[in-house]
N, C-alpha and C positions, 0 to 999 in steps of 0.2 A: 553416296547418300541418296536422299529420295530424290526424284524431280518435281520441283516446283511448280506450279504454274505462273503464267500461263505456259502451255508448251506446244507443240503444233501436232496437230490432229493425227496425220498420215503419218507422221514418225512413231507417236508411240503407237497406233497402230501393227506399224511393221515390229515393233519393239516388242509385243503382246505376244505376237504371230508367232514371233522367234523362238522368248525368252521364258514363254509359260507362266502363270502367275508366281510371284515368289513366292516361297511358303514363312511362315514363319516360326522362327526357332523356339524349342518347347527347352527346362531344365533334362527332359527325358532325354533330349539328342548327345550329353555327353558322356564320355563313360566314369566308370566309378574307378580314380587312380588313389591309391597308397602313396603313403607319403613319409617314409625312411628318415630317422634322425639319426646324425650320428653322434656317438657318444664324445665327448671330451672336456678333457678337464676344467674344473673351475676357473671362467676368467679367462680363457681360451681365444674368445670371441671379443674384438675389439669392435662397437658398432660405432663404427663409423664413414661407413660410408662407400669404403673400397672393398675389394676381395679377395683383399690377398689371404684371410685366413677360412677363405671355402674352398679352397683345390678339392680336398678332399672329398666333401661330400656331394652325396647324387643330388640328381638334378631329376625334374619332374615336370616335365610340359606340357600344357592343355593349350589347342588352340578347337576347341568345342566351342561351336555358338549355342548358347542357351535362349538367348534373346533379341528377339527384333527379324528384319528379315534381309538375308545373305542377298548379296550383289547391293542392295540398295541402302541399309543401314550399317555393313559391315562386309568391304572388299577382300578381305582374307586376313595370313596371320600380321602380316606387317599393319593393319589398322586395329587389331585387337588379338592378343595372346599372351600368355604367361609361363615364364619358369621360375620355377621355386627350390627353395633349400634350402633344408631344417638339421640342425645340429643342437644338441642339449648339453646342461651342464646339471651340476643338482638342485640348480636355484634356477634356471631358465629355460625358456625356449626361444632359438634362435632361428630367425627367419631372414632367408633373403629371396626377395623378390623385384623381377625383372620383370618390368610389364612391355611388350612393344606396342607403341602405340603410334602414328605416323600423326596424327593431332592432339597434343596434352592438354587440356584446358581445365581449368578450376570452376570455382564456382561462377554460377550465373542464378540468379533471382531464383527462381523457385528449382529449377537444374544444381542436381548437386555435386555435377561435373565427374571427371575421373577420381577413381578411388578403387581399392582393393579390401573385401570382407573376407574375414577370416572366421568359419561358421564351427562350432566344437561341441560335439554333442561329449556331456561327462560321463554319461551311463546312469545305471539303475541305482548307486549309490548318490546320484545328486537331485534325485525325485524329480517331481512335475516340472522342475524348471532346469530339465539336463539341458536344452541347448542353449547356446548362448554365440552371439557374434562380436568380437571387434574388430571394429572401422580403420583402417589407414587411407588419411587423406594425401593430398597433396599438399597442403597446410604451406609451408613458404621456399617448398624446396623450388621453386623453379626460379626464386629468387637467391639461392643458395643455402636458404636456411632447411627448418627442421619438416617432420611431415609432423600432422595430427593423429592421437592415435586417442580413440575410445570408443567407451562399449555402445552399441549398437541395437543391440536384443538380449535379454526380456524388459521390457518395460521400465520394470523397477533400476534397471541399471545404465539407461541411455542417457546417454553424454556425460557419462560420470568417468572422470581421470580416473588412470590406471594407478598404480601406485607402485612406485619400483619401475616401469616403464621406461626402456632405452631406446629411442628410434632418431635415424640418423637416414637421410638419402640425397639423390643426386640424378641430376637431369641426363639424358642419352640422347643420343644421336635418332636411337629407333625407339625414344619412349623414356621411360622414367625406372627407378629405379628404389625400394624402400630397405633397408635393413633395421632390426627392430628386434628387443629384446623382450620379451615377456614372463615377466614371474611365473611361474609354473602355477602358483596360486590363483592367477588371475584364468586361467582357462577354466575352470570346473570349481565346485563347491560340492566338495571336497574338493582338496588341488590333488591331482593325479597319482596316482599312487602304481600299482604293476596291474590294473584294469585299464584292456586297451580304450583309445577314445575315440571318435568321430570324427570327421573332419571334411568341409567343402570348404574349396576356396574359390570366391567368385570377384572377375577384376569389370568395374562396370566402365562404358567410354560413351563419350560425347564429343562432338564434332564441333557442335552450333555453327552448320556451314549449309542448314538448310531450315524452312519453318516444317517442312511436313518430318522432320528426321524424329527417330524413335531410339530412346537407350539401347546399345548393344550390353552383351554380356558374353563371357566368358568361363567357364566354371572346370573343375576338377574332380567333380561329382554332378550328381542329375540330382541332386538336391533343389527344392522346389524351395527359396528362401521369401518367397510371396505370400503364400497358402499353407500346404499340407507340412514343411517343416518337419520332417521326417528320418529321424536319425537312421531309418533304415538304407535311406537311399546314399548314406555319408561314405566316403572312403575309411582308414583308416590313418591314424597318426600313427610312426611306429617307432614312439618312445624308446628308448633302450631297455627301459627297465620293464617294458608292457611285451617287448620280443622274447626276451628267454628271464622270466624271473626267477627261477631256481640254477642262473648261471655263475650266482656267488657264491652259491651249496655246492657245485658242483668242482668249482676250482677249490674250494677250500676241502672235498671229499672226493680226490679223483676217483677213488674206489667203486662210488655209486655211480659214475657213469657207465652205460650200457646196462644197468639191471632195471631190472621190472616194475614201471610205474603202477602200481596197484590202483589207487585210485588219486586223483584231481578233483578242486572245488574251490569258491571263490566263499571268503569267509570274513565277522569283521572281528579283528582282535585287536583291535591299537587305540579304542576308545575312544577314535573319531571316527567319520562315516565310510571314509576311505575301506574296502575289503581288501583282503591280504588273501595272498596264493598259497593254500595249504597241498602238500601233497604224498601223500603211503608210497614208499618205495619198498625195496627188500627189506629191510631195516631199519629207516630212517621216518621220521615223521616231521616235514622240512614246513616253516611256515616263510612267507618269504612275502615283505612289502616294503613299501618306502617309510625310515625309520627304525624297522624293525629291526633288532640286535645291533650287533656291532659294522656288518656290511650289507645291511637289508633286507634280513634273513638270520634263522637263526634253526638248530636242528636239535632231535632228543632223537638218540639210537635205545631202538626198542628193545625189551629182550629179544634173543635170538641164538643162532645156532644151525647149523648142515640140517636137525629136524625141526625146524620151526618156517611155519609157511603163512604168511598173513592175505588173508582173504578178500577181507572189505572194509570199507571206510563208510561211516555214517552218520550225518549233522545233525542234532537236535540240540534245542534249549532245554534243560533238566534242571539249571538251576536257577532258572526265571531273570536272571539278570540282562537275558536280552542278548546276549552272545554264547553261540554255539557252544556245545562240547561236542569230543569224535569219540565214538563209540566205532572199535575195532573189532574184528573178529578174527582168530587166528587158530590153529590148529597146530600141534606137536606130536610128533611119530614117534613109539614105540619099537623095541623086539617084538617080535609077532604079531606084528601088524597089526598092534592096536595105536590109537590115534584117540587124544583129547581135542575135545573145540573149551575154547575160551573165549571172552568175553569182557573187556578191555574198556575203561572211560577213560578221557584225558579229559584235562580243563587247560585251556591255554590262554596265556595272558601275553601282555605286549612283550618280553623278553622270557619267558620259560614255560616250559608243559610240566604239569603232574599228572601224577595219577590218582583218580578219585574213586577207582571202582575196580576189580578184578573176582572175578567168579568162571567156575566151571558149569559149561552148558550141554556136554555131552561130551561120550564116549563111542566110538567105534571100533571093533576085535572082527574076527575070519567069519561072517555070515549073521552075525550080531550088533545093535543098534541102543542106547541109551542115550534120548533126548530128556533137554527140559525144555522148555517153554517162555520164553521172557519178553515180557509184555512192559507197556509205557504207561504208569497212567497218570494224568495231567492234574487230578485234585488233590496233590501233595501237599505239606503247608507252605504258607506264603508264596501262594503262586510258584512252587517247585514241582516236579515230578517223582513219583515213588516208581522204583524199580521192584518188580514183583517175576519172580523164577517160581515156576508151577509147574504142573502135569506131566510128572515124571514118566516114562515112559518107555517098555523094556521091549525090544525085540530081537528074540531068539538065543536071548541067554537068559537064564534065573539068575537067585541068589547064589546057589550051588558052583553054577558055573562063571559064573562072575568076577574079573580079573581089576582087580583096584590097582594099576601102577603106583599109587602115593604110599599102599599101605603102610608101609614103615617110616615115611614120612612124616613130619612136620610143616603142613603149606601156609603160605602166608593169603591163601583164598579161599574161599567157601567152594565144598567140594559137591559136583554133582549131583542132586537129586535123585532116590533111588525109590523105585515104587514100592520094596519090601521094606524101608525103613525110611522110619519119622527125620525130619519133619516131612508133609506132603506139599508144604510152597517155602519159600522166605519171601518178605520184604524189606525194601532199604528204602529209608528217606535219605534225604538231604541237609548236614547239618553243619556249618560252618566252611569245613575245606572236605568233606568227604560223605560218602554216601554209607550210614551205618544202618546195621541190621537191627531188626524191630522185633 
């Protein structure tokens, strides 16, 4: 720690000459560490104190000074460093942490002694106030009992009990020790869903073994927990269900493994803010979050077939309620090398997709070309969107030469626009569960 006065002149002196001035530690000097949960089942996790049920999971060490200044406020890892390890159930998150600390001390008058913050940024679904911190004190464990645990940051939420909250720890040889349950709810608002989340973990220490000594700090990220509060600078949490969220579609359709992710997009369909992981595979239109279906996820196999090849995936609100539909585009191969495009809506809700819209948007044949044109427009009634198919468009076939695959057909979708024949647009509003033609 620092040196006091008075002290004698000629030593620090030579001590200046030696030892350079110390610098002091910035949140910039640590690096940005991930922080791996592992998965296990409900109730797993007994917190109480020991550890016998962490063998398994990894372990995560900072001994990054963020704060104060090295040699004098904080002699290395044995005066201040941390390992962590995090294991989840579906109702929690499980934290143990090892602080070494070679001086523990609790509160002191305006010093609010050792203590370890646990900083969570929730993401863009939890608005202006994604980050959030709770506090584990030392609360009575050094007398055997329990630690304190509450929230810490934003404003509205400091010193307010947790609820559901399990923390349990115990004193070391090299420092202290917390183990601590937390509602998955209590990290984020929304409580976490398969959107990964933020995370710095900072252990602060105190000595009180000198009057000039300064807080040290420790951190797992260069998170600036003073100031800028920056979910950029946060590591990651990595949830189990935030590392592979189409890994329940996946066991449940070995088939789709290894085929062509078409497209990905973070969406919200479950009626709270939480977004769900939708994703276009070969065939498959997989929405996957916490809740959702039967094992957090739930799939609609598209039509398909050897000539069906889907294209793209595309989000908009159409029918004003505020959650997306996917508007697909897909094409289907012909003998002689003609090829239809199509034009595809789904509406998805928290347990099933339908379909609200299906039209023909063009045709392609051997040097030959028949577009339409399909346009969005947003002054539909009650705040819905009209779907409007126009400006047919022929290139390098006529009427004459002109090869209709359905013609003997009966389809259940409005068939491409043709510039030799009426009509020359359609419209579709929006009417209940589907989009009819006007």
């Amino acid at each position: 720690m620092k040196f006091g006065l008075p002290c004698v002149a000629v030593f620090c002196l030579l001590l200046a000459t030696s030892l350079g001035h110390a610098e002091v530690a910035t949140p910039a000097d640590a690096a940005k560490l991930d922080i791996p949960v592992g998965d296990v089942p409900d109730g797993y996790v007994k917190v109480d104190g020991f550890v016998t049920d962490w063998a398994s999971a990894q372990t995560v060490e900072s001994r990054a000074l963020i704060r104060a200044e090295a040699e004098y406020d904080w002699t290395g890892p044995r005066d201040c460093s941390v390992l962590v390890q995090a294991q989840a159930d579906r109702a929690f998150l499980y934290l143990a942490i090892e602080v070494r600390d070679n001086v523990v001390v609790g509160k002191k008058g305006r010093k609010a002694g050792d203590r370890v913050e646990l900083w969570i940024d929730g993401g863009e679904p939890a608005g202006k106030r994604r980050v959030r911190m709770i506090e584990l004190g030392l609360g009575e464990v050094p007398d055997g009992g329990k630690p304190t645990v509450t929230y810490g940051y934003p404003k509205n939420l400091v010193r307010k009990e947790i609820e559901g909250v399990k923390a349990d720890g115990a004193m070391r040889k090299t420092g202290y020790f917390f183990e601590v349950a937390l509602p998955l709810a209590s990290l984020s608002d929304p409580a976490p869903g398969v959107e990964p989340l933020g995370v710095a973990i900072i252990v602060r220490d105190w000595d009180y073994d000198d009057a000039n000594e300064d807080e040290a700090a420790v951190a797992t990220a260069p998170f600036d927990a003073r100031k800028e509060r920056s979910p950029a600078t946060m590591g990651r949490l990595l949830l189990p269900s935030t590392v592979d969220p189409l890994g329940g579609f996946y066991q449940t359709v070995p088939a789709a493994k290894g085929t062509r992710v078409v497209s990905e997009a973070w969406v919200q369909v479950s009626g709270d803010a939480r977004r769900e992981r939708v994703a276009l595979l070969e065939k498959w239109l997989v929405v996957a979050g916490r809740g959702v279906g039967d094992g957090d996820f739930y799939y609609y196999t598209l039509p398909h077939g050897p000539n069906y090849t889907y294209d793209s995936m595309e989000l908009r609100d159409l029918t004003g309620d505020g959650g997306a539909e996917f508007i697909l585009r897909y094409s289907v191969s012909h003998p002689g090398q003609i090829q239809q495009q199509f034009l595809a809506i789904y509406r998805l809700f928290f347990d099933s997709i339908n379909l609200v819209f299906l039209a023909e948007a063009g045709n392609t044949g051997p040097g030959w070309t028949v577009t339409n044109q399909v346009s969005f427009d947003p002054k539909g009634p009650g705040g819905t969107t009209r779907i409007v198919v126009s400006k047919p468009v022929a290139t390098g076939v006529t009427k004459k030469t002109y090869t209709d695959v359905d013609a003997d057909l009966i389809t259940d979708w409005d068939k491409v626009l043709l510039p030799w024949k009426a009509p020359p647009s359609r419209t579709y509003e929006w009417q209940d569960t589907q989009f009819i033609k006007r």
